[in-house]
Residue, then its C-alpha position, 0 to 999 in steps of 0.5 A: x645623119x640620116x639623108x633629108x626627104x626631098x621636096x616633091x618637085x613641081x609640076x606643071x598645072x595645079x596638080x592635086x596633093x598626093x596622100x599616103x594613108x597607112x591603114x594600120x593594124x589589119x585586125x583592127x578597124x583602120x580598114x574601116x575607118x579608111x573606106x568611109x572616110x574615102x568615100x565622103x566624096x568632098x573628102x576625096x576631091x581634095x587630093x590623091x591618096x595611096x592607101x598602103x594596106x590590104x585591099x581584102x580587108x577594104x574591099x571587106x568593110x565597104x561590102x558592110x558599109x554598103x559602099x560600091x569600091x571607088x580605088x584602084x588596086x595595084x601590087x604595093x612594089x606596082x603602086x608608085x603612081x596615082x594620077x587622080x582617085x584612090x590607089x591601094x597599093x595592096x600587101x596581099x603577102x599578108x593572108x591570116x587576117x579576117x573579121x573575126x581576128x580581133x587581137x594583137x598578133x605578130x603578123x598584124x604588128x609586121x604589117x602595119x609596120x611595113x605600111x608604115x616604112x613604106x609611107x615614109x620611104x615614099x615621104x622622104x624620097x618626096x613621091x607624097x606630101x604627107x602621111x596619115x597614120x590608121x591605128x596600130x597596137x602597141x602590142x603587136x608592134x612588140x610582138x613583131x620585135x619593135x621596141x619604140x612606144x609607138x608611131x611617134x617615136x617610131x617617126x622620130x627614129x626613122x627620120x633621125x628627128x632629134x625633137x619631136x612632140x606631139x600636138x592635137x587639134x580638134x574642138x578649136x584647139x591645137x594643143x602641144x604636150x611637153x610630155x606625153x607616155x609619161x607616169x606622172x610620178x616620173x615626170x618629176x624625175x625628166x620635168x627641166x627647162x628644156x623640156x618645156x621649151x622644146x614643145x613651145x618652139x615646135x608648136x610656133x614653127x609649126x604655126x607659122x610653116x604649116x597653119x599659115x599664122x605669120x605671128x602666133x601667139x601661145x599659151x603655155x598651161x602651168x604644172x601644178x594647181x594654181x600655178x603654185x600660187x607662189x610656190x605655195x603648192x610647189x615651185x616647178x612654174x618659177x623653177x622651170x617653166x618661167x625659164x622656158x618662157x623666157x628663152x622662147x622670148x628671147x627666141x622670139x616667140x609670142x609666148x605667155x603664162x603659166x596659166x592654170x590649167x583649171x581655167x586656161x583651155x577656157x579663157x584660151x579659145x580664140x585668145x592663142x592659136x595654140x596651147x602647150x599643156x605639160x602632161x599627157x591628160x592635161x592636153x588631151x582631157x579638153x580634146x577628147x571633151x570638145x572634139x571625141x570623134x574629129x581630133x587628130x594627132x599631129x607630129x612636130x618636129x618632123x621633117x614630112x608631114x603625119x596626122x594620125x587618128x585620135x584613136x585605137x584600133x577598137x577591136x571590140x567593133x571590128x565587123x560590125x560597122x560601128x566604127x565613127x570616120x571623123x577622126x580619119x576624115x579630120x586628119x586627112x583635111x589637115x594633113x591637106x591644108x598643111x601640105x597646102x600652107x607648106x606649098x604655098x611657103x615653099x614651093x612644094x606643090x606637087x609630087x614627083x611623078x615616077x614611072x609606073x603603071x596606072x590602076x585599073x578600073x574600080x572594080x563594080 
């Protein structure tokens, strides 16, 4: 068993959530997306943040955004303290990558990897309350040599989370899914009674400990069309999810259905505080509907906090100032708000600050 991530510990004052921000993949827009996000100002007088990446890239897109520079640059193995503002720690070991490298690499799959370590070794040493993931490829992960679907699973193994899910919330809706990259045809073959409770118990826990919902309630969509219609169009909701329901109740959690699904993120809006679709597309066809430029991509189950973008890395618009902010902006306020809820449930209200030295200036 992995050593748990220690609680930032208190500080005097009310001191201002730390944020790490991954900047994901360089050829991608993640540097874009990062810097107008950051120089929303109401987005950064919410916390601190250290954006682990390659200030290059950065400095790069602000230059096409029109946006004047407004961080501190610090050598990444330097970038261990940010008193207020906007740290980079800067990856300059990192050289290859331009505007115009607009594909997967290996090198691009190494970096975004190493950002990626070093935002969840600075979580789980408790240096930042939460991490925020920019888009990575799957692809250049591969060619790196990482196995792992992406970063969820890659959260999962790093951490020794055993059950992890993952949760979207945008358009008034937080939605957890009991499968995710899954082939439809497949599920069939991993579809049990645990698989559908798991994200239940998550999607409740997180309710409580990080959105502050002292008794929330939950919908669960059903599988098939109808929800069967008494088995007329299979029996996967008195086979399997029923059971599911009831250990959750037994357990207790506010839980009702299954709905089906035709009409559940309908009738659920303002009725649950949060839904657990069972597929992929069954959860994320409202999201993207309701909420295509702001949703976020939660992971449960973890032991730190991670909001990601709901996006990829969009190459066809790398350098030309196209790319939307919103799901950035969306992620970095809720992976406030949660660290917020947390502190107020735990005391962890403030990050340890470690010896180091401060940024410079912003450059003019």
């Amino acid at each position: 068993m992995t050593e748990q991530p220690r609680s930032p510990s208190p500080a005097a004052g009310n001191a201002k959530p730390l944020i790490g921000i991954t900047m994901g993949d360089p050829a991608g827009i993640g540097p874009e997306v990062v810097v107008k996000a950051l120089a929303d100002p109401e987005v950064r007088r919410l916390a601190r943040f250290i954006v682990y990446g390659l200030n290059e890239l950065l400095c790069y897109a602000a230059d096409l955004a029109e946006i004047n520079p407004f961080w501190y640059r610090l050598p990444h193995e330097d970038a261990n303290r940010v008193e207020s503002g906007v740290v980079v720690a800067d990856y300059d070991e990192y050289t290859s990558f331009g505007p115009t490298l607009r594909h997967a690499t290996a090198e691009g799959g190494h970096a975004s990897l190493r950002f990626v370590d070093d935002a969840i070794a600075a979580a789980r040493a408790g240096q930042i309350h939460a991490v925020v993931t920019g888009p990575i490829h799957k692809v250049s992960w591969q060619m790196a040599g990482q196995r792992v679907p992406g970063h969820t699973e890659y959260f999962a193994q790093a951490l020794d989370a055993r059950r992890v899910t993952m949760m979207f919330v945008g358009g008034g809706y937080r939605i957890a899914l009991a499968s995710t990259h899954v082939a439809l045809f497949e599920l069939r073959n991993r579809f049990t009674i645990g698989y559908v409770f798991q994200p239940i118990d998550l999607l409740h826990e997180a309710l409580r400990n990080f959105f502050g919902i002292r008794h929330p309630r939950i919908a669960v969509a059903a599988l098939n069309p109808h929800a069967s219609e008494e088995g007329r169009f299979g029996d996967e909701e008195r086979r399997i999810i029923e059971p599911a329901l009831l250990m959750a109740r037994e357990a207790g959690i506010d839980v009702e259905g299954p709905f089906p699904a035709d009409t559940l993120f309908w009738m659920a809006r303002g009725k649950y505080d949060g839904i657990v679709a069972m597929y992929h597309d069954q959860g994320l066809i409202p999201i993207k509907l309701t909420a295509f430029d702001s949703a976020v991509n939660v992971t449960l189950g973890l032991p730190i906090i991670r909001t990601s973008v709901d996006h990829g890395t969009a190459f066809d618009i790398v350098g030309r100032n196209k790319a939307n902010p919103g799901s950035m902006k969306a992620a970095i306020r809720l992976a406030v708000q949660m660290a917020a809820v947390r502190a107020q449930t735990t005391g962890r209200d403030a990050v340890k600050m470690e010896p180091g030295r401060q940024g410079s200036p912003p450059p003019a």
